[in-house]
LOMI-946352 format. One record per atom (N, C-alpha, C): atom name; y negated, x, z. Coordinates in steps of 0.05 Angstrom, whole numbers. Layout:
<recs>
REC / atom / yy / xx / zz
REC / CA / Y / X / Z .
...
</recs>
This chain:
<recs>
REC / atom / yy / xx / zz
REC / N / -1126 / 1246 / 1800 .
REC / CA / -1148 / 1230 / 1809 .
REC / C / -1165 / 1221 / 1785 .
REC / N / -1176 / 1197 / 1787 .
REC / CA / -1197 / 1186 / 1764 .
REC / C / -1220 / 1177 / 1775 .
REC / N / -1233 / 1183 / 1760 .
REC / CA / -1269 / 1167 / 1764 .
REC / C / -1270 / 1152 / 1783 .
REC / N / -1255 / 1124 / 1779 .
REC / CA / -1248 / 1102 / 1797 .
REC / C / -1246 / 1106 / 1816 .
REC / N / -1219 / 1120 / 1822 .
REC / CA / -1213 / 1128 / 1847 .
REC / C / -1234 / 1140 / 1872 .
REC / N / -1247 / 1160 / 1858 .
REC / CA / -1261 / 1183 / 1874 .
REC / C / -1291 / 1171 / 1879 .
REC / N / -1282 / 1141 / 1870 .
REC / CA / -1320 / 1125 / 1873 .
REC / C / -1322 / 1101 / 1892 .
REC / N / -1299 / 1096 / 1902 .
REC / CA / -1283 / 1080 / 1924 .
REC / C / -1308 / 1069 / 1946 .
REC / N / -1322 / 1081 / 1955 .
REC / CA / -1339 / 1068 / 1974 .
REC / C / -1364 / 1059 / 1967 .
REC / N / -1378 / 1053 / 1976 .
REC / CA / -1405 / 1035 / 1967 .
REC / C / -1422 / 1062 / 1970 .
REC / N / -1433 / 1076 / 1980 .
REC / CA / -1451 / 1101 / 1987 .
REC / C / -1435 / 1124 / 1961 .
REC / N / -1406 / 1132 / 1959 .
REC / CA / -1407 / 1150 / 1936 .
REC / C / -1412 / 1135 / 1918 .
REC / N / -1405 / 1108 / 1911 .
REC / CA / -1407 / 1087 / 1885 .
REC / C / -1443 / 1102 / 1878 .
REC / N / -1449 / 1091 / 1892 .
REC / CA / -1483 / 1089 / 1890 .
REC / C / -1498 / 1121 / 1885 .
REC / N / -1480 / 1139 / 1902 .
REC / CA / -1492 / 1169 / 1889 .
REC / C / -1479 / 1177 / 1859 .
REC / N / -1465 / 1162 / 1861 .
REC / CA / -1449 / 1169 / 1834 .
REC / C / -1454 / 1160 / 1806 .
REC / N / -1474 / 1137 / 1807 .
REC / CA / -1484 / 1116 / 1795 .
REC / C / -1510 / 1131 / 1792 .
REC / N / -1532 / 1143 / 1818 .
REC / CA / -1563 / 1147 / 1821 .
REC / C / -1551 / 1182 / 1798 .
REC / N / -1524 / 1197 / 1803 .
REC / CA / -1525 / 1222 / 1792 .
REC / C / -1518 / 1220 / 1760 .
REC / N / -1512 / 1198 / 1757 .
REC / CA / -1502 / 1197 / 1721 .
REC / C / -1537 / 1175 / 1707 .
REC / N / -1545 / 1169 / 1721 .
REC / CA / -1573 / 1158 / 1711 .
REC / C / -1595 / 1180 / 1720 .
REC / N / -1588 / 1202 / 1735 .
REC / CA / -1597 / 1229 / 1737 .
REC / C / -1595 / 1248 / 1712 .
REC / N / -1579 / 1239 / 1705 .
REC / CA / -1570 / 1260 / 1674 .
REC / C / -1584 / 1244 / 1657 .
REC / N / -1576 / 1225 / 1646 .
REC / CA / -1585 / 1200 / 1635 .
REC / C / -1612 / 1198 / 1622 .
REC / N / -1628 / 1191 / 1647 .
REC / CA / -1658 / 1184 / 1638 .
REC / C / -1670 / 1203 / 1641 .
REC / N / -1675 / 1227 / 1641 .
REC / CA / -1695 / 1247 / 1629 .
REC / C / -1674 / 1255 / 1607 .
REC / N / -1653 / 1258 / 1603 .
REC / CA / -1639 / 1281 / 1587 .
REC / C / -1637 / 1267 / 1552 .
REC / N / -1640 / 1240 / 1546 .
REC / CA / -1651 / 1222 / 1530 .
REC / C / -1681 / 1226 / 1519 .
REC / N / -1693 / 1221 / 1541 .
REC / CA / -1723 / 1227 / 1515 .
REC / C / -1723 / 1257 / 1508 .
REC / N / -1718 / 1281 / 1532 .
REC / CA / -1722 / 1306 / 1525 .
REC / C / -1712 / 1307 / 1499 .
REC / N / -1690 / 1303 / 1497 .
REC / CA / -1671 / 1316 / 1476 .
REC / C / -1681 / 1297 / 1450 .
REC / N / -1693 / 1275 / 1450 .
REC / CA / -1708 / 1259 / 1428 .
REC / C / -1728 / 1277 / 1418 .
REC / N / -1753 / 1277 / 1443 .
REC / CA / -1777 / 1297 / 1434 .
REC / C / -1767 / 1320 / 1421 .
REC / N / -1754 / 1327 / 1434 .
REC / CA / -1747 / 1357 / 1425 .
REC / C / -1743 / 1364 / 1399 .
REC / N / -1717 / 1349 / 1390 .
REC / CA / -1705 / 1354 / 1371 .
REC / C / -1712 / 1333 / 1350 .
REC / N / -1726 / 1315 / 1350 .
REC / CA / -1750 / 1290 / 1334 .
REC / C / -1766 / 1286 / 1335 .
REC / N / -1785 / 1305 / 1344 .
REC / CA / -1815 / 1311 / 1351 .
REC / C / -1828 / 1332 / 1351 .
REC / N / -1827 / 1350 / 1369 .
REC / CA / -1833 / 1372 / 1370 .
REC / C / -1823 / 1393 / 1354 .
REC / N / -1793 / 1395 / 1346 .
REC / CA / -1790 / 1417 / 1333 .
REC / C / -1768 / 1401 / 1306 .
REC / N / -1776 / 1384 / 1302 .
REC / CA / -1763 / 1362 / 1291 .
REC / C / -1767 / 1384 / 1254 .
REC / N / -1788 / 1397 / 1245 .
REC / CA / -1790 / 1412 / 1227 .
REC / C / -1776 / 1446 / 1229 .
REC / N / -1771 / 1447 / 1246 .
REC / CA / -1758 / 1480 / 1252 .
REC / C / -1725 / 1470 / 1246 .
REC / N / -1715 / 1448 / 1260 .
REC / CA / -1685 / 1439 / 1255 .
REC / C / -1690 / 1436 / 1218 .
REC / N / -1704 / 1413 / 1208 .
REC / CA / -1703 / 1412 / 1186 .
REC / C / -1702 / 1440 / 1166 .
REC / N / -1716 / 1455 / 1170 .
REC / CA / -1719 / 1480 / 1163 .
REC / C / -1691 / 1494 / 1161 .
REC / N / -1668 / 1491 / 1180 .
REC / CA / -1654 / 1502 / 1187 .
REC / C / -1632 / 1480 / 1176 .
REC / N / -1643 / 1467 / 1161 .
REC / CA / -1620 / 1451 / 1146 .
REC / C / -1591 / 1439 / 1155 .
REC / N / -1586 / 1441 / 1180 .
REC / CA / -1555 / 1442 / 1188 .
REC / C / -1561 / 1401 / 1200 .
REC / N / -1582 / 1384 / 1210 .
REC / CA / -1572 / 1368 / 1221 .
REC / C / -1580 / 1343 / 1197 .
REC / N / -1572 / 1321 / 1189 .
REC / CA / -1569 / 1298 / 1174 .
REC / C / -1604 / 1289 / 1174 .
REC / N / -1609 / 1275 / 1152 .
REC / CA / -1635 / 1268 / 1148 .
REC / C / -1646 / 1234 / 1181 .
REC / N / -1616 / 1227 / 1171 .
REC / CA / -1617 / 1203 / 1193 .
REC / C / -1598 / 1204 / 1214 .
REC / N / -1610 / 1213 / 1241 .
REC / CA / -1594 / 1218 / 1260 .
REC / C / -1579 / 1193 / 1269 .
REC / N / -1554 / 1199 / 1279 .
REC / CA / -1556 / 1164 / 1283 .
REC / C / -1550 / 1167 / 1320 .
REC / N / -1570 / 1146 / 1325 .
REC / CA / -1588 / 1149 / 1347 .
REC / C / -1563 / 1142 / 1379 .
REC / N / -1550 / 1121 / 1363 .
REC / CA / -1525 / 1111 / 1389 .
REC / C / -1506 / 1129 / 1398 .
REC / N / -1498 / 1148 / 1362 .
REC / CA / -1474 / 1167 / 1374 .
REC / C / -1481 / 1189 / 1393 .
REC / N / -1516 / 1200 / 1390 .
REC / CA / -1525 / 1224 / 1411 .
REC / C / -1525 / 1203 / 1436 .
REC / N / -1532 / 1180 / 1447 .
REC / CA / -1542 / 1169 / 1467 .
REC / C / -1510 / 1157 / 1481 .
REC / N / -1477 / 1157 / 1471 .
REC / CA / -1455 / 1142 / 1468 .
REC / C / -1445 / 1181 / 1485 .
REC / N / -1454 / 1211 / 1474 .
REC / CA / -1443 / 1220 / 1476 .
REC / C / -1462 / 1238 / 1507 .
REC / N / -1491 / 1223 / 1511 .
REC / CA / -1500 / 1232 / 1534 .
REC / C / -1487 / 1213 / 1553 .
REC / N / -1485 / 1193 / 1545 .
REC / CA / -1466 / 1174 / 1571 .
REC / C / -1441 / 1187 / 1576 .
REC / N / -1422 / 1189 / 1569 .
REC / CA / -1407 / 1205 / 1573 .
REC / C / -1409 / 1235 / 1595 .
REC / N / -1425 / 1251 / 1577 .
REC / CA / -1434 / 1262 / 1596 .
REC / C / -1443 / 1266 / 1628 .
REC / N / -1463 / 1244 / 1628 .
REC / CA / -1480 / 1240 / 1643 .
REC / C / -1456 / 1222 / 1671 .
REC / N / -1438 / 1209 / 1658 .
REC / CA / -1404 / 1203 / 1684 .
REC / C / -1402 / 1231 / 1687 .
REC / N / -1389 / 1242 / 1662 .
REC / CA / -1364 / 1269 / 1673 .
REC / C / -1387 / 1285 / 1701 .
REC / N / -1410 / 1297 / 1692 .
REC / CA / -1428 / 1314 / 1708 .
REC / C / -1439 / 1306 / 1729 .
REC / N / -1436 / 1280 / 1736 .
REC / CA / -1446 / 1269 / 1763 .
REC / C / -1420 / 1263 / 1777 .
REC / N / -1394 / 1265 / 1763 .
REC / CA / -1372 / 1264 / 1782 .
REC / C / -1362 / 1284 / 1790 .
REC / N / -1368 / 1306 / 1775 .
REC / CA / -1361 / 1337 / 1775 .
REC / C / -1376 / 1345 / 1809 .
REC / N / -1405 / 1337 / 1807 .
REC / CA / -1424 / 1354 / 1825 .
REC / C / -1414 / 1353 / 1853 .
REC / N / -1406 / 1331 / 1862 .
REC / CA / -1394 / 1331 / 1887 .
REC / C / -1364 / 1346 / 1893 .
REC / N / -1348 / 1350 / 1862 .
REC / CA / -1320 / 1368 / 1872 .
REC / C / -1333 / 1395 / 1876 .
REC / N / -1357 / 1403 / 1862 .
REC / CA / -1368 / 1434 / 1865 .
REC / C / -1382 / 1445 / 1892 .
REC / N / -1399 / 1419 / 1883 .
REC / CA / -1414 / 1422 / 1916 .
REC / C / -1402 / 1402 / 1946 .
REC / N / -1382 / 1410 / 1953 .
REC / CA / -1373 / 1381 / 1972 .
REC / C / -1386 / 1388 / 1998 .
REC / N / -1389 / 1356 / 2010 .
REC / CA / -1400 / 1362 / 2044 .
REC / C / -1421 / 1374 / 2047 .
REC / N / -1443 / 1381 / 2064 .
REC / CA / -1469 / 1383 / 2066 .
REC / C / -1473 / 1405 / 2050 .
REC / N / -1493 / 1399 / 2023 .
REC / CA / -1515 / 1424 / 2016 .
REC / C / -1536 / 1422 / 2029 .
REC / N / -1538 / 1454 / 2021 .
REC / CA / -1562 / 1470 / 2041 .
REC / C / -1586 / 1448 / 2027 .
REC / N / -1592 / 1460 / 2003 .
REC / CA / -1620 / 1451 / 1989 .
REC / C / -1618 / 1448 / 1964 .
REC / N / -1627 / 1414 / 1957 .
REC / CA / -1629 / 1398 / 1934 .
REC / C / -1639 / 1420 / 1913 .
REC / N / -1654 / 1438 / 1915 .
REC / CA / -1665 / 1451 / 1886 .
REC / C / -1639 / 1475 / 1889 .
REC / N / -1639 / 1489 / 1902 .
REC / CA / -1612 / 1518 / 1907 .
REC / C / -1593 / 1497 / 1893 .
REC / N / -1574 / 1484 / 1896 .
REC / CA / -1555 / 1473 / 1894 .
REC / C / -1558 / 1457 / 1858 .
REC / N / -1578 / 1450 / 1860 .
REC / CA / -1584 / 1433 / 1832 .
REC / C / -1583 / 1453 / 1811 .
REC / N / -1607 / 1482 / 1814 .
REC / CA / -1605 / 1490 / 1791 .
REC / C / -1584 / 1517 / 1787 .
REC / N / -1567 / 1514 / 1816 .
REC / CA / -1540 / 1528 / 1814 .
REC / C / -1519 / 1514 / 1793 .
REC / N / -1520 / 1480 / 1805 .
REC / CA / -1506 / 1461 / 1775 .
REC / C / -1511 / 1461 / 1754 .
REC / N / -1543 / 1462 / 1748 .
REC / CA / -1552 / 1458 / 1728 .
REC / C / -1552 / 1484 / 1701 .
REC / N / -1544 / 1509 / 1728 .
REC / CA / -1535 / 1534 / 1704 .
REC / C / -1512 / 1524 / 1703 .
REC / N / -1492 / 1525 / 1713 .
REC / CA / -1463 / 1514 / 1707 .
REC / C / -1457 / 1499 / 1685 .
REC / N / -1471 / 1480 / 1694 .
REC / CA / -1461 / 1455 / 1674 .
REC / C / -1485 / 1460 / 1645 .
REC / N / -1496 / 1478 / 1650 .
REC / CA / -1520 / 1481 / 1625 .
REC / C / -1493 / 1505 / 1612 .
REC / N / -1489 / 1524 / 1616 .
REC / CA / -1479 / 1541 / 1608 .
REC / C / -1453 / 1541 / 1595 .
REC / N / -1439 / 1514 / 1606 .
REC / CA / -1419 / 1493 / 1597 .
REC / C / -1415 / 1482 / 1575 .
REC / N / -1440 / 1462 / 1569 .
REC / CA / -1458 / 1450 / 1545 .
REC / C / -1463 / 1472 / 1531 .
REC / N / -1469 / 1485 / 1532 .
REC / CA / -1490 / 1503 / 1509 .
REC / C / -1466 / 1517 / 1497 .
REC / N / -1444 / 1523 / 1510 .
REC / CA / -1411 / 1536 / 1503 .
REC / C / -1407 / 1514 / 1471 .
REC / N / -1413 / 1489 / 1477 .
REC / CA / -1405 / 1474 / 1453 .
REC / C / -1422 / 1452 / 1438 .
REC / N / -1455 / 1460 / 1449 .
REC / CA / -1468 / 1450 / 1432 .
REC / C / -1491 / 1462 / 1423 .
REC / N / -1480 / 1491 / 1433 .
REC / CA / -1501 / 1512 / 1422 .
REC / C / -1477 / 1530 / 1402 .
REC / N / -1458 / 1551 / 1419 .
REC / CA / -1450 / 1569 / 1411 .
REC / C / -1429 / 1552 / 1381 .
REC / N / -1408 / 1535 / 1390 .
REC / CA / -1392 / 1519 / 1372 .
REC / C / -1412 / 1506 / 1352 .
REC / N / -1428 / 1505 / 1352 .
REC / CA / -1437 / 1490 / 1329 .
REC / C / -1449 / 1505 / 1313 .
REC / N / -1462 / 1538 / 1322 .
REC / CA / -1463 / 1556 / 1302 .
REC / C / -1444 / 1574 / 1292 .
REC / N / -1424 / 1570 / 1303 .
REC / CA / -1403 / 1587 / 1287 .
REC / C / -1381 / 1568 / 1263 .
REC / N / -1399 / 1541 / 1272 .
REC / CA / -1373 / 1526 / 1259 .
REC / C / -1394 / 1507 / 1227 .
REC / N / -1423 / 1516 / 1236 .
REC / CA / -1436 / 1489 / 1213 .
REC / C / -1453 / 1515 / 1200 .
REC / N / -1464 / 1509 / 1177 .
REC / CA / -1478 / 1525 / 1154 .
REC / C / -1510 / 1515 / 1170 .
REC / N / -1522 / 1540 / 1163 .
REC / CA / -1544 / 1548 / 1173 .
REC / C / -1567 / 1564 / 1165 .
REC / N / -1596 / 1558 / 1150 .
REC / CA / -1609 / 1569 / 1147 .
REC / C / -1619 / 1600 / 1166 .
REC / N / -1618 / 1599 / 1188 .
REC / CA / -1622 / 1618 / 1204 .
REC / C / -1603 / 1612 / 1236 .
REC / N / -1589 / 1628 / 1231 .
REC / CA / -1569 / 1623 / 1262 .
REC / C / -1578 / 1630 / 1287 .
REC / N / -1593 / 1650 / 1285 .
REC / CA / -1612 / 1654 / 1308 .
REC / C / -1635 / 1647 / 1313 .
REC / N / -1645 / 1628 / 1295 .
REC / CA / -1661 / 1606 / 1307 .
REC / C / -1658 / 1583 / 1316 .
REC / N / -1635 / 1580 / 1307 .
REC / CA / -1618 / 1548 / 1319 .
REC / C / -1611 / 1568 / 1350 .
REC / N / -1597 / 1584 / 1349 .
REC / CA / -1592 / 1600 / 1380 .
REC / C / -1618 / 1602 / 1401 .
REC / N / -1639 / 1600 / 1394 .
REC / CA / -1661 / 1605 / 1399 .
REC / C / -1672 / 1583 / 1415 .
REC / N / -1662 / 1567 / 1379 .
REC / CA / -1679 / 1535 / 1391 .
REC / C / -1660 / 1521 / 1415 .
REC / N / -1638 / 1516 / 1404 .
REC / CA / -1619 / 1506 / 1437 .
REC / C / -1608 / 1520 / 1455 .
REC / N / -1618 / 1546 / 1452 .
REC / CA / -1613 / 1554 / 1479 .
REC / C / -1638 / 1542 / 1498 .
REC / N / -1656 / 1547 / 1493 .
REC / CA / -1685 / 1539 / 1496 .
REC / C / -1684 / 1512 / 1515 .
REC / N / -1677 / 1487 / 1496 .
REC / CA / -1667 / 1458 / 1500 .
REC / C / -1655 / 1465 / 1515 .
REC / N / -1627 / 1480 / 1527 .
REC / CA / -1608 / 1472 / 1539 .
REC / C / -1620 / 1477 / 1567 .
REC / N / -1635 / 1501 / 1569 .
REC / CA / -1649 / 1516 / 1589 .
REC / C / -1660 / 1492 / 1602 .
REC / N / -1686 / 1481 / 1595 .
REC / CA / -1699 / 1459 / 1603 .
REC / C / -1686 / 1436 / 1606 .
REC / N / -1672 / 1431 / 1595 .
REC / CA / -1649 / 1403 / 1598 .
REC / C / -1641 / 1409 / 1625 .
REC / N / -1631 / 1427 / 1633 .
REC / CA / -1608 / 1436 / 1662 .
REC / C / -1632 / 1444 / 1681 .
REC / N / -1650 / 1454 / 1674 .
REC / CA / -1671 / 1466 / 1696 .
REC / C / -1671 / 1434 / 1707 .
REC / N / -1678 / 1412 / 1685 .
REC / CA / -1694 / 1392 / 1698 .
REC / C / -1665 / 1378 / 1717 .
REC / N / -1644 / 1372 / 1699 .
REC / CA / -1626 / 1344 / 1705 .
REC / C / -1605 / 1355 / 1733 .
REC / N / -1607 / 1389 / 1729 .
REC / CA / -1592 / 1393 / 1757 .
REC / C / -1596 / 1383 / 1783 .
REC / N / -1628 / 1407 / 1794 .
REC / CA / -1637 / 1380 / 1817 .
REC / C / -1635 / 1358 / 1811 .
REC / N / -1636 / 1340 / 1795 .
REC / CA / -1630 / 1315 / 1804 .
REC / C / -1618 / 1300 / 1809 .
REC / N / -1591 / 1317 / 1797 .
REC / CA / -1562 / 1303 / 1803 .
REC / C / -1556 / 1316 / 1834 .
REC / N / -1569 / 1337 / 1836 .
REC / CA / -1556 / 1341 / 1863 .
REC / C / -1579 / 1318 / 1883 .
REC / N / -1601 / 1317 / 1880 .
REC / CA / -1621 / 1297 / 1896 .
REC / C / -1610 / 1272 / 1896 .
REC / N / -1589 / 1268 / 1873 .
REC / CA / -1575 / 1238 / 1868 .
REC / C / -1553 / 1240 / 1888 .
REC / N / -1541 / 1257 / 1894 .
REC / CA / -1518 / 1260 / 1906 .
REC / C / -1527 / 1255 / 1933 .
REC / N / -1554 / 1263 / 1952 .
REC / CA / -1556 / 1271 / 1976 .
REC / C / -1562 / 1239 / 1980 .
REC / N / -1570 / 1218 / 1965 .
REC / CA / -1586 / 1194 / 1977 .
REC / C / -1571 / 1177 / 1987 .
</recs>
């Protein structure tokens, strides 16, 4: 089965579309603020990410994302869920715990690091709030 396939009617098209702009547009600025704002001097500190981020390839690899996890939600959760938040931040550990497997754990065992358990610290942190927020919403995207 492909993407295509499994998006066949106008009503999944459209939940499928409202669940990947669910990931999408909050999971974009968070991860901007976060990591270019707010703690934009703790990463520096920690020496492991480039002086100039380049801005398309993080935003090229949340798109991505933001398809695979809104096509996923409906093979996990199929046919009536109980409740948009139960169900969301049941996905949102899932699919948080998923992410963080390779953009938390893989990237500290694999890149040089001023302090490794503060990078562990800091994106676990991120990953936490990233999924708390974008779960419900992909599942709220799915119910409309």
């Amino acid at each position: 089965m492909t993407i295509v396939s499994d998006i066949g009617s106008s009503a999944t098209a459209r939940r499928f579309w409202f669940g990947a702009a669910a990931y999408l547009l909050p999971t974009f600025p968070i991860a901007f603020v976060w990591h270019l704002v707010l703690f934009e001097p703790a990463y520096h500190t920690l020496q492991i990410y480039r002086a100039d981020p380049i801005i398309p390839f993080g935003l090229a690899s949340m798109m991505i994302q933001a398809v695979t996890f809104s096509w996923a939600f409906p093979k996990i959760f199929p046919g009536q869920r109980r409740s948009v938040v139960r169900d969301g931040l049941l996905y949102g550990m899932a699919i948080g715990l998923l992410s963080w497997s390779f953009t938390t754990l893989a990237v500290a065992a694999k890149h040089p690091m001023t302090s490794t358990s503060d990078f562990l610290l800091l994106e676990t942190a991120f990953t936490a709030v990233q999924f708390a927020i974008v779960g419900p919403l992909i599942a709220l995207a799915h119910r409309i």
